[in-house]
C-alpha positions as CSV (number, residue, x, y, z in Angstrom):
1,X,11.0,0.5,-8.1
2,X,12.7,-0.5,-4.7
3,X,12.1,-4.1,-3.8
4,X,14.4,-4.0,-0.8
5,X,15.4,-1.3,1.3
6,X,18.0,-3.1,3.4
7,X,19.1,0.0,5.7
8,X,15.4,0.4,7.1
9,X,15.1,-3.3,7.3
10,X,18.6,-3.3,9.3
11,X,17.2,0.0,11.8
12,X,13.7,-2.2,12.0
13,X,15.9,-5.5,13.2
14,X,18.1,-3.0,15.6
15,X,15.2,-1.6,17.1
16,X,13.3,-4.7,17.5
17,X,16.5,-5.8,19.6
18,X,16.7,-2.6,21.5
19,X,13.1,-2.8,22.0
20,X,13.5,-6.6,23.8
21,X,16.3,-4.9,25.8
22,X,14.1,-2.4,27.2
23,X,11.5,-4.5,28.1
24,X,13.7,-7.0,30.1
25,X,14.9,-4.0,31.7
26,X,11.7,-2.6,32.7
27,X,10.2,-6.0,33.5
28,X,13.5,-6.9,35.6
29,X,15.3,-4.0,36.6
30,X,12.5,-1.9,37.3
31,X,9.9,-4.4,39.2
32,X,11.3,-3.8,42.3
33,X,11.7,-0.3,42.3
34,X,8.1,1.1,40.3
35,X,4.6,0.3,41.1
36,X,2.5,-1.9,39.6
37,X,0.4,1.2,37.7
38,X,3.8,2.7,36.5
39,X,5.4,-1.0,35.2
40,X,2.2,-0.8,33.4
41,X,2.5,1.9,31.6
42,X,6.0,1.7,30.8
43,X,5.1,-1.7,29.2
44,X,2.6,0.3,27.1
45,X,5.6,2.1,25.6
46,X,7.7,-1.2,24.9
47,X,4.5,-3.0,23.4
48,X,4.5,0.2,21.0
49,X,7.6,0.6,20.3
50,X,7.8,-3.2,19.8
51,X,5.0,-2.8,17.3
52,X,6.3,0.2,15.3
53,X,9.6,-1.4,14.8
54,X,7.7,-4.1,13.2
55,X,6.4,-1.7,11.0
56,X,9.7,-0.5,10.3
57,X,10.8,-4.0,9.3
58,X,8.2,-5.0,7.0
59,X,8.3,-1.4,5.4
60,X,12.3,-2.1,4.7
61,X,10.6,-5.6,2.6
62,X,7.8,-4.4,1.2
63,X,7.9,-4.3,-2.5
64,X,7.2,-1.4,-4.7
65,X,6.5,1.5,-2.6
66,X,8.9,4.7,-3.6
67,X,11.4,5.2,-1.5
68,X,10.6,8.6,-0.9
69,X,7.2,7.4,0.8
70,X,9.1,4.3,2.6
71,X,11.2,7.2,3.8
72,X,8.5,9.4,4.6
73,X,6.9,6.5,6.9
74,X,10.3,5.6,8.0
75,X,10.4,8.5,9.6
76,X,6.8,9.5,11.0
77,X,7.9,5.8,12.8
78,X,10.9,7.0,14.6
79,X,9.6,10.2,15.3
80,X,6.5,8.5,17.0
81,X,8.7,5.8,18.6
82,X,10.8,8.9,20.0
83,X,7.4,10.9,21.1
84,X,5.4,8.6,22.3
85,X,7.7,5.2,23.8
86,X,10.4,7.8,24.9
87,X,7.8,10.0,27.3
88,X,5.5,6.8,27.9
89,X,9.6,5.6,29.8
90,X,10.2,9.3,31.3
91,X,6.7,9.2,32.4
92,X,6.4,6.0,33.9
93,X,9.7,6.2,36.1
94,X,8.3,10.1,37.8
95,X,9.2,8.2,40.7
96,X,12.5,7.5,40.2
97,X,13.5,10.9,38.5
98,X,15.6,13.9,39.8
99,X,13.2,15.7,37.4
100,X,9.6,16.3,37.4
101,X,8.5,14.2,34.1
102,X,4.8,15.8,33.9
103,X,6.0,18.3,32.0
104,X,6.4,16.0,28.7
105,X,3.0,14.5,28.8
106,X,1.6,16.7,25.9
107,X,4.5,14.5,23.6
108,X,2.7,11.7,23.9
109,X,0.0,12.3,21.8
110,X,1.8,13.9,19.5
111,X,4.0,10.6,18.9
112,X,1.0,8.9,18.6
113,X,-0.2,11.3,15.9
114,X,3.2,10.6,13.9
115,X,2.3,6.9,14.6
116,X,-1.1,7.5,12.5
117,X,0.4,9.4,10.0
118,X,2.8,6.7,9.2
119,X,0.0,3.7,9.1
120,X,-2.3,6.2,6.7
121,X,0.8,6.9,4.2
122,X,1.8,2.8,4.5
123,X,-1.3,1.8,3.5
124,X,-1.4,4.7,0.8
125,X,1.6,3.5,-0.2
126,X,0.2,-0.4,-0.8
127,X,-3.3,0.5,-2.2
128,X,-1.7,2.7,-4.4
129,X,0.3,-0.5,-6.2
130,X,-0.4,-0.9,-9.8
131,X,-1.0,-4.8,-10.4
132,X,0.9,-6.4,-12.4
């Protein structure tokens, strides 16, 4: 039984830091050079991000869940993170690209399929806790 798991607890303190960064870089750095429509949606992907490295967090602290399913979440997070924050950025800043962005937009869902995934196998994972 793993109580702590403090290398997903350390990633889910890491990201939650790189997750602040981005949004003061979006909220400063970018104001001035994206519309009002495309800040908003590149906030959507730091509020998500900002939420799933929560996750990642508590999942590191949460007692009694197998390791192999903390690392099974653990990873549906990142993934998601990856999919769905990452092209929610690219998206947003069209604008501002060399590239045309558009083409990613079907990896957005996806990442927020992953996202589901993990919440369904976290709460699995906590209903399926024998009491004590």
């Amino acid at each position: 039984m793993t109580v702590f798991d403090k290398n997903i607890t350390a990633i889910g303190a890491f990201l939650l830091a790189v997750t602040i960064a981005i949004g003061a870089f979006g909220a400063h750095g970018l104001k001035e050079i994206l519309d009002a429509p495309a800040l908003n949606t590149f906030e959507v992907g730091v509020r998500y991000q900002m939420y799933h490295a929560l996750g990642i967090l508590i999942l590191g602290i949460v007692p009694s869940i197998s390791q192999n399913l903390k690392q099974k979440i653990f990873w549906l997070f990142i993934i998601g993170i990856l999919f769905f924050s990452g092209s929610i950025y690219l998206l947003s800043m069209n604008s501002i690209l060399p590239f045309e962005t558009s083409v990613i937009g079907f990896v957005t869902p996806l990442g927020g399929l992953f996202f589901i995934m993990g919440w369904f196998f976290f709460a699995y994972g906590l209903l399926a806790l024998k009491k004590r």
